[in-house]
N, CA, C and O atoms as a GROMACS GRO file, in nm:
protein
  420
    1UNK      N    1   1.581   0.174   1.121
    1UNK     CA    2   1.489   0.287   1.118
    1UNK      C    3   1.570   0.416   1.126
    1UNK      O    4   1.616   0.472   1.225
    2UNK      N    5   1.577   0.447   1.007
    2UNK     CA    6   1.687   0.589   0.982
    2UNK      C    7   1.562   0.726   1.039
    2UNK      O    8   1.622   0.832   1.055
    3UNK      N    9   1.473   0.732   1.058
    3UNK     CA   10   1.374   0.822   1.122
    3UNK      C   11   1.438   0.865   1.270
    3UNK      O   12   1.463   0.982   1.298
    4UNK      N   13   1.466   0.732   1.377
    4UNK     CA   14   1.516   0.757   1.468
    4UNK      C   15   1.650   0.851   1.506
    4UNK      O   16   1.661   0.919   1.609
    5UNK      N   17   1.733   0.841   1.415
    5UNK     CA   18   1.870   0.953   1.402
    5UNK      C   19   1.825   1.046   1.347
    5UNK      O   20   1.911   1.133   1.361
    6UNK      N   21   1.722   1.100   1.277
    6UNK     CA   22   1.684   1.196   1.226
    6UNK      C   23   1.633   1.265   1.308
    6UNK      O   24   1.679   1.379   1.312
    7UNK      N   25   1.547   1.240   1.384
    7UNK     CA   26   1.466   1.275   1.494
    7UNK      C   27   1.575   1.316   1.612
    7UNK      O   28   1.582   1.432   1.652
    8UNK      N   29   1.620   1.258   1.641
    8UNK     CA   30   1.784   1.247   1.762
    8UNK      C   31   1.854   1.415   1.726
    8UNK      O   32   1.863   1.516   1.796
    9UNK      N   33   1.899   1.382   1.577
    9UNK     CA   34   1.928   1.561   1.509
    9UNK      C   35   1.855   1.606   1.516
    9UNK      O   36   1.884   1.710   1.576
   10UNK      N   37   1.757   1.602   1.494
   10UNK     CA   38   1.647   1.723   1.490
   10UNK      C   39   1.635   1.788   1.614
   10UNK      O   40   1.666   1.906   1.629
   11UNK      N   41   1.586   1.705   1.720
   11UNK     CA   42   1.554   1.753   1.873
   11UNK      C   43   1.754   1.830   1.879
   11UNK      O   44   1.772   1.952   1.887
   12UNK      N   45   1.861   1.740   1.873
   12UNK     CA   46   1.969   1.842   1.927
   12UNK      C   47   1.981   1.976   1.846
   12UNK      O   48   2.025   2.073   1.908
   13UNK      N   49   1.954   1.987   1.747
   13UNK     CA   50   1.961   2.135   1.694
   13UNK      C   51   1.837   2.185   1.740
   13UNK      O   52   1.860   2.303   1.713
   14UNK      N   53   1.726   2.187   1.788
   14UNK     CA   54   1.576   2.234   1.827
   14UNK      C   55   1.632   2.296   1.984
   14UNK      O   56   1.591   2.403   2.031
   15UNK      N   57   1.731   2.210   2.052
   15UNK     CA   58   1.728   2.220   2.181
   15UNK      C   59   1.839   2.323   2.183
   15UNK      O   60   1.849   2.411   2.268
   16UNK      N   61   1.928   2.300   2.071
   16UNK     CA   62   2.096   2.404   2.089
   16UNK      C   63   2.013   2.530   2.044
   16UNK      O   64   2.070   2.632   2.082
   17UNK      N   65   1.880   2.560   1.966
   17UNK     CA   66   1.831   2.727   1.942
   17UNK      C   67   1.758   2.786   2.071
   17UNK      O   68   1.758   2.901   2.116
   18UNK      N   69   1.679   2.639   2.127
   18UNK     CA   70   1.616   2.700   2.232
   18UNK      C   71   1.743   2.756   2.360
   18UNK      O   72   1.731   2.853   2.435
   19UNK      N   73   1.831   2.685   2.354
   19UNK     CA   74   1.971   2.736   2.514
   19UNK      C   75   1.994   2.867   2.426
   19UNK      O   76   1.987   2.967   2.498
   20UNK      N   77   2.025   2.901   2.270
   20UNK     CA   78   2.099   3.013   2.235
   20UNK      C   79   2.003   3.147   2.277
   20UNK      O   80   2.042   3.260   2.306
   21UNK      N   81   1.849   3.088   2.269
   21UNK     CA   82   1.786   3.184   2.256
   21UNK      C   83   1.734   3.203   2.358
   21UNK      O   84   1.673   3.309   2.365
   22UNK      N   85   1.732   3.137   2.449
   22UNK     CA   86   1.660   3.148   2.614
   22UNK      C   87   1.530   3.125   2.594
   22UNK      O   88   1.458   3.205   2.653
   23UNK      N   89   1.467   3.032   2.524
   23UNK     CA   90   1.288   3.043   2.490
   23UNK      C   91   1.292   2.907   2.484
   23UNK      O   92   1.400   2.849   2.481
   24UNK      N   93   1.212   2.861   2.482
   24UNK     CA   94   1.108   2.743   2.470
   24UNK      C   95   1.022   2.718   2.379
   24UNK      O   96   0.935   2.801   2.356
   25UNK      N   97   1.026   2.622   2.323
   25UNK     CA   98   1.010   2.595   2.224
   25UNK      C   99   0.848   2.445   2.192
   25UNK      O  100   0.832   2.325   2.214
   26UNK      N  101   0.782   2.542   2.140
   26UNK     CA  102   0.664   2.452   2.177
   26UNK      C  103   0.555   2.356   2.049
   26UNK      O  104   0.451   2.293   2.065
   27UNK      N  105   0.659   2.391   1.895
   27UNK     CA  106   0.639   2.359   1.805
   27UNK      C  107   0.766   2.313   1.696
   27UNK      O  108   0.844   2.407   1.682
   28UNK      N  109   0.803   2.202   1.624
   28UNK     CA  110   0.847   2.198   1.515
   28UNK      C  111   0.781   2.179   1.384
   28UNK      O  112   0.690   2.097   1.370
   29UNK      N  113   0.818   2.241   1.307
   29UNK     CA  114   0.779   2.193   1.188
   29UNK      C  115   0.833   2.174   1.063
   29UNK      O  116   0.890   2.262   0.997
   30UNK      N  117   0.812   2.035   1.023
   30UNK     CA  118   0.919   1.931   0.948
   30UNK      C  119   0.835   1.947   0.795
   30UNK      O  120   0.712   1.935   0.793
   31UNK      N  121   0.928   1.979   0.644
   31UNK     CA  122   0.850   1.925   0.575
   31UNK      C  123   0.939   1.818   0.479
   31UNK      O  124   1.042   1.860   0.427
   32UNK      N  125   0.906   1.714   0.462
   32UNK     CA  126   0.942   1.601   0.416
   32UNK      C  127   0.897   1.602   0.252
   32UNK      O  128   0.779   1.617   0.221
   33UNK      N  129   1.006   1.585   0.153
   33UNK     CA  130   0.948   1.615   0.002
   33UNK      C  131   0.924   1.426  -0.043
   33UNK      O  132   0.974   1.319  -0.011
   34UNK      N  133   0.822   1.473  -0.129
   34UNK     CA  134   0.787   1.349  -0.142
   34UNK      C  135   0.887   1.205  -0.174
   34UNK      O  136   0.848   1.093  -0.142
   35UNK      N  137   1.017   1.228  -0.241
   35UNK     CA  138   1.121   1.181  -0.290
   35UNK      C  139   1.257   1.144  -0.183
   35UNK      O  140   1.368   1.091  -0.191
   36UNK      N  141   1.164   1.212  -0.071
   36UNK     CA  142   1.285   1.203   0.078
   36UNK      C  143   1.345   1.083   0.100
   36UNK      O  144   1.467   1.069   0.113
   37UNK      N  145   1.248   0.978   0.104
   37UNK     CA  146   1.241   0.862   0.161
   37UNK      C  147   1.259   0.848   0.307
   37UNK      O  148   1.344   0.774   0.357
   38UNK      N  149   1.158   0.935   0.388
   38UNK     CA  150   1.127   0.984   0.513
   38UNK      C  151   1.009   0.929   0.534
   38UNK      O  152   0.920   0.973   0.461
   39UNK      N  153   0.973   0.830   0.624
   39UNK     CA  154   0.813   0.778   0.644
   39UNK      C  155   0.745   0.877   0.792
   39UNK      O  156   0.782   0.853   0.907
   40UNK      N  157   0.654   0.976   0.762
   40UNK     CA  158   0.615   1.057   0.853
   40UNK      C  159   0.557   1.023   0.927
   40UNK      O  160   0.515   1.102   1.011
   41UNK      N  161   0.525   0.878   0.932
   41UNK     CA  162   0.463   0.805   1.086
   41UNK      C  163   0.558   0.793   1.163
   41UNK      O  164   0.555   0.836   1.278
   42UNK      N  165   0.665   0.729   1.106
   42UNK     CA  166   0.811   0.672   1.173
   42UNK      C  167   0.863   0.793   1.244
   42UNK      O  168   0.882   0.796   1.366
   43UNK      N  169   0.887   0.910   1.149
   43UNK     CA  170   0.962   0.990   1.236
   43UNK      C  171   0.884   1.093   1.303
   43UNK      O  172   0.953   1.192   1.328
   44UNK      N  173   0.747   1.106   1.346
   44UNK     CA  174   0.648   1.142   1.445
   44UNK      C  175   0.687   1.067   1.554
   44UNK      O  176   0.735   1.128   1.650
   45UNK      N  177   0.671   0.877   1.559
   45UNK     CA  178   0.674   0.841   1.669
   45UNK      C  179   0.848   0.849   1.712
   45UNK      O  180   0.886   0.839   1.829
   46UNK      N  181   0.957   0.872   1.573
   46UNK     CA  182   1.080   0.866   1.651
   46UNK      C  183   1.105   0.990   1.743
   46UNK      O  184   1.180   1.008   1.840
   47UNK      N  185   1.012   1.072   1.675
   47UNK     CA  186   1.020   1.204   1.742
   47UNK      C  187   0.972   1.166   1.906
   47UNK      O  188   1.068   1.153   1.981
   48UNK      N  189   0.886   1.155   1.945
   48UNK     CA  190   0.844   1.147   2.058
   48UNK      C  191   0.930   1.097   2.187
   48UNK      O  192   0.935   1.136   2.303
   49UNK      N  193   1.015   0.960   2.092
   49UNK     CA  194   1.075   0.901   2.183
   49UNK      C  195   1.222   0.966   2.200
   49UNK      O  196   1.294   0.925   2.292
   50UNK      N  197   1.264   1.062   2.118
   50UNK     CA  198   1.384   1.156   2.082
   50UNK      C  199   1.366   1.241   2.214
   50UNK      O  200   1.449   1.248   2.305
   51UNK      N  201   1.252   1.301   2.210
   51UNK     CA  202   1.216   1.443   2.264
   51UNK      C  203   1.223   1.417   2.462
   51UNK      O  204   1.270   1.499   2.541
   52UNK      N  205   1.154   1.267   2.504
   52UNK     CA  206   1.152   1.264   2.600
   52UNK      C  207   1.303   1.241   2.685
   52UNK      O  208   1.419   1.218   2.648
   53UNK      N  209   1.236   1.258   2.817
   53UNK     CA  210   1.379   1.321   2.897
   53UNK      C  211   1.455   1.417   2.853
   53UNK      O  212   1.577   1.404   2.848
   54UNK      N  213   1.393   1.522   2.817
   54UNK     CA  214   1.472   1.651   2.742
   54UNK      C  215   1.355   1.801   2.746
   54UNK      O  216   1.232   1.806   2.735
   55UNK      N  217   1.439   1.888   2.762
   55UNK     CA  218   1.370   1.980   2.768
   55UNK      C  219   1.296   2.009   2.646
   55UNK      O  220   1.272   2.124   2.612
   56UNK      N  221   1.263   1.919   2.589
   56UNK     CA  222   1.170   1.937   2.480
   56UNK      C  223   1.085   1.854   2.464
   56UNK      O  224   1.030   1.833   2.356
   57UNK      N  225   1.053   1.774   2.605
   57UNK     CA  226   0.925   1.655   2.607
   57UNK      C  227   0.814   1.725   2.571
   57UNK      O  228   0.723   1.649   2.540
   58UNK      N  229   0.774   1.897   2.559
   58UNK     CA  230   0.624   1.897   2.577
   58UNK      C  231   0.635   1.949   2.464
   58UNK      O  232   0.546   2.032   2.444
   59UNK      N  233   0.744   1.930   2.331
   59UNK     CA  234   0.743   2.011   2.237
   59UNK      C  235   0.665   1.941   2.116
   59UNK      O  236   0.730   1.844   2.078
   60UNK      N  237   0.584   1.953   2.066
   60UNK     CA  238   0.518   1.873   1.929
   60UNK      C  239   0.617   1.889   1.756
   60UNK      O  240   0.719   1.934   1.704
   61UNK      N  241   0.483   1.809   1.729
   61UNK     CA  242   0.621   1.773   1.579
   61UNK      C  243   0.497   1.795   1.483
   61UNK      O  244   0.404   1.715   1.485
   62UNK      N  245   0.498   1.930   1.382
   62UNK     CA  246   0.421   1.919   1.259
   62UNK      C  247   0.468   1.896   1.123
   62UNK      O  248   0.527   1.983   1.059
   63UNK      N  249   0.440   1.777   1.078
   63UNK     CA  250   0.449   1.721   0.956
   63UNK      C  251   0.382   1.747   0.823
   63UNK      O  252   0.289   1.680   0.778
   64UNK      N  253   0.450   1.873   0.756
   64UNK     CA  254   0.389   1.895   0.636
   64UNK      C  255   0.460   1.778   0.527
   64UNK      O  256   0.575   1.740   0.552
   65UNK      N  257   0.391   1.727   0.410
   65UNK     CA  258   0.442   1.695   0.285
   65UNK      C  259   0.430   1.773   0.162
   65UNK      O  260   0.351   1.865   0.144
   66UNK      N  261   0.530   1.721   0.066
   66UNK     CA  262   0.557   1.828  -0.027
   66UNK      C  263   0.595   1.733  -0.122
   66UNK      O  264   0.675   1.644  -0.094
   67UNK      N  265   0.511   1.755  -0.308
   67UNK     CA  266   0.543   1.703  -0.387
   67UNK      C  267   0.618   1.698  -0.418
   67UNK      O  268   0.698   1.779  -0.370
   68UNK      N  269   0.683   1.583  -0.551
   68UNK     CA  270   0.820   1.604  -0.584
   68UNK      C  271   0.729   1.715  -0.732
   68UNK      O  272   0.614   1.731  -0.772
   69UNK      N  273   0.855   1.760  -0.765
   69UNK     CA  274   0.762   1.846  -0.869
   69UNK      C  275   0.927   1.795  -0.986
   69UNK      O  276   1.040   1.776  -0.941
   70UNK      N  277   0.881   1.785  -1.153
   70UNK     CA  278   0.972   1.731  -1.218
   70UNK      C  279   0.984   1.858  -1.366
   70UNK      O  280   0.877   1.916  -1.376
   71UNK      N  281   1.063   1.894  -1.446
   71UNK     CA  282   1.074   1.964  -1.529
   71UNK      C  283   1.072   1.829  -1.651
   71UNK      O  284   1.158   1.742  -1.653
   72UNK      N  285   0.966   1.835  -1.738
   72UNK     CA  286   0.990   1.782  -1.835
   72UNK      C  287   1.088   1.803  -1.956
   72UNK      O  288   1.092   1.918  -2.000
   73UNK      N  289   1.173   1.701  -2.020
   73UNK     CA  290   1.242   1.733  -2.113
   73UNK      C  291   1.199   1.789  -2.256
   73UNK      O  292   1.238   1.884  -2.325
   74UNK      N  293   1.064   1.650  -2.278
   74UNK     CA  294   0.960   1.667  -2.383
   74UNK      C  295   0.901   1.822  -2.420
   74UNK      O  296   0.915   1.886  -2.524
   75UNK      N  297   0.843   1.849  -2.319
   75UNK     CA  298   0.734   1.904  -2.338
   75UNK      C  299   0.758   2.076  -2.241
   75UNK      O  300   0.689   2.178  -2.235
   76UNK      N  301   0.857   2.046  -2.194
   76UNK     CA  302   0.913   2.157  -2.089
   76UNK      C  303   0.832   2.223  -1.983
   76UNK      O  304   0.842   2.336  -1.935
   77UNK      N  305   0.773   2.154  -1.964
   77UNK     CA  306   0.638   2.214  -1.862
   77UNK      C  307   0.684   2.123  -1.729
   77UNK      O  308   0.738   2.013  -1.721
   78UNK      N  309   0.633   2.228  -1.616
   78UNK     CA  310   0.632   2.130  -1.434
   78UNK      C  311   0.542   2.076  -1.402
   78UNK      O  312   0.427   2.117  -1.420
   79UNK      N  313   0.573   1.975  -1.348
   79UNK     CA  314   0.435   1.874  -1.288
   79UNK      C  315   0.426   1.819  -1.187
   79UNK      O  316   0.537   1.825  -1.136
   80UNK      N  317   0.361   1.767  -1.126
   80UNK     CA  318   0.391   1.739  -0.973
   80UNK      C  319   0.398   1.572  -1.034
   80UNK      O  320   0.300   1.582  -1.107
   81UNK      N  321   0.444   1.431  -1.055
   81UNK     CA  322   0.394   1.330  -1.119
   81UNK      C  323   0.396   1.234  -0.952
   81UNK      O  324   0.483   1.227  -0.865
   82UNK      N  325   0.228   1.156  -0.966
   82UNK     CA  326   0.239   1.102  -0.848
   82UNK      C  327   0.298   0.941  -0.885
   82UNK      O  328   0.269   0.864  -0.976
   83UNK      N  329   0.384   0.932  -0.783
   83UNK     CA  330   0.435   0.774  -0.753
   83UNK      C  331   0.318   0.660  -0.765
   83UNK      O  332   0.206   0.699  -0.732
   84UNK      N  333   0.327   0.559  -0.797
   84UNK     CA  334   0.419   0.495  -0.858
   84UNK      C  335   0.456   0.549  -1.016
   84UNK      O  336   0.569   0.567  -1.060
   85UNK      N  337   0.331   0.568  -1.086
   85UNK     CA  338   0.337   0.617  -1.231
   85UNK      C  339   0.426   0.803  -1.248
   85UNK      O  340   0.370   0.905  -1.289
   86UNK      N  341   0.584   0.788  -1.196
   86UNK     CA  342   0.616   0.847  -1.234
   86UNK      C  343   0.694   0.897  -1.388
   86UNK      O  344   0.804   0.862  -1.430
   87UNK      N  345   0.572   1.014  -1.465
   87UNK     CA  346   0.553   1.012  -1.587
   87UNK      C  347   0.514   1.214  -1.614
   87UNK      O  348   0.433   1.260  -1.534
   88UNK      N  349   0.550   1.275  -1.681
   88UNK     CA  350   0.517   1.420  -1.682
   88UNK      C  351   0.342   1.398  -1.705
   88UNK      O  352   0.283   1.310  -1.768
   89UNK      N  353   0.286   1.523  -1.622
   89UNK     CA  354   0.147   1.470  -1.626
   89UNK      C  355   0.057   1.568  -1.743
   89UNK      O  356  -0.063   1.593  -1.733
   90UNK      N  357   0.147   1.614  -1.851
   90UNK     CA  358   0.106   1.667  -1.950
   90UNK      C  359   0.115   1.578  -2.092
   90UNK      O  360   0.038   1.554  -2.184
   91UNK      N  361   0.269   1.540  -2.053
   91UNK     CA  362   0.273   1.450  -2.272
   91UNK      C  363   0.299   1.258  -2.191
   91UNK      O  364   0.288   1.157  -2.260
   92UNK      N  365   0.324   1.257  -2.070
   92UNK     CA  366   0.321   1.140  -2.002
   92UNK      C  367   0.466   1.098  -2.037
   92UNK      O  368   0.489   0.979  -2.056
   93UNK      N  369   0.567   1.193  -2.047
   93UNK     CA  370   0.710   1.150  -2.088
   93UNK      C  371   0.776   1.099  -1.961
   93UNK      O  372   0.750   1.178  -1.870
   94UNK      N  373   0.835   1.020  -1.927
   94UNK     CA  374   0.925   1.027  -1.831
   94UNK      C  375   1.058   1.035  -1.838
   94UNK      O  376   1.137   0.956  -1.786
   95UNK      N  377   1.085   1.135  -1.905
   95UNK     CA  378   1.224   1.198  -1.944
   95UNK      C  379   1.202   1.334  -1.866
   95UNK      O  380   1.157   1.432  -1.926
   96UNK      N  381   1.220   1.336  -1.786
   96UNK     CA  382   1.193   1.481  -1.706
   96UNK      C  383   1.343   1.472  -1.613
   96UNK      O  384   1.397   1.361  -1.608
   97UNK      N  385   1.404   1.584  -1.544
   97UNK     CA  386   1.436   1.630  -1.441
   97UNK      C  387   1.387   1.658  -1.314
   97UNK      O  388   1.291   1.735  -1.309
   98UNK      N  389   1.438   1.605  -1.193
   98UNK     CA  390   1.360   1.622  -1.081
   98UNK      C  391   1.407   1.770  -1.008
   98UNK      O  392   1.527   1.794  -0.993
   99UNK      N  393   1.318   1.850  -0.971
   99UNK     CA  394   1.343   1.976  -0.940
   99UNK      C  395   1.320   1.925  -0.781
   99UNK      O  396   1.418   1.897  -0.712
  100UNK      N  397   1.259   1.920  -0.758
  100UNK     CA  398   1.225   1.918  -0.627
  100UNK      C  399   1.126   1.787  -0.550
  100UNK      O  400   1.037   1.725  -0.609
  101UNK      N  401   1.166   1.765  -0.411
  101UNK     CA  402   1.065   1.632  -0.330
  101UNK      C  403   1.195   1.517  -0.290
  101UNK      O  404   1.188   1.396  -0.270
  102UNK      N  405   1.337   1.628  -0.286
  102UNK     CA  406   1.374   1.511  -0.225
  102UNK      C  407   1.478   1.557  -0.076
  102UNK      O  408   1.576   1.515  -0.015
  103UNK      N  409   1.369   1.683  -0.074
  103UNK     CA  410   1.414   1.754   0.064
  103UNK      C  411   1.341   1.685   0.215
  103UNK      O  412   1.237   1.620   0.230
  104UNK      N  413   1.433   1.726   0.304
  104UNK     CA  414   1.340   1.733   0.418
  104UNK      C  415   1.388   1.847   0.490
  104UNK      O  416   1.511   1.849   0.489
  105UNK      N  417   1.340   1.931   0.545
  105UNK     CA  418   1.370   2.099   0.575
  105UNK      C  419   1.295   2.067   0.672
  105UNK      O  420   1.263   2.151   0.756
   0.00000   0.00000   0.00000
């Protein structure tokens, strides 16, 4: 479960801004691109178990998602194309470029 080390980083950089900055910190917010290969249940609950015993037990975890979005070759237009049938959702080419969805920020 690669969520769990993710979560582990996440809380130590969350916790090294809150010491730099003297504040407390009472929200994160994660967005996972669709192409991440990040399961946002997994790393909610890895979060939780990351966070405790740490000055960031009472801190929550918000999980936005974010399409992958693809530049077609065909047809040159952006599309968001949903999984499994990834295909441009204008000429249905799947000769596209992936621009974006395989972030997690």
């Amino acid at each position: 479960m690669h969520e769990l080390s993710i979560a582990e980083a996440l809380v130590d950089q969350v916790n090294s801004i809150a010491l730099q900055e003297y504040s407390s910190i009472t929200n994160v917010t994660v967005v996972i691109g669709a192409l991440a290969g990040v399961d946002a249940e997994a790393l909610d609950q890895a979060f939780q178990i990351a966070v405790d015993d740490t000055p960031l037990k009472n801190t929550s975890l918000t999980i936005e998602k974010a399409p992958a979005r693809v530049m077609c070759n065909s047809c040159r237009k952006e599309s968001n194309p949903v999984f499994p049938f990834f295909a441009c959702q204008y000429c249905s080419s799947t000769d596209f470029e992936i621009i974006s969805g395989r972030d997690l920020i």
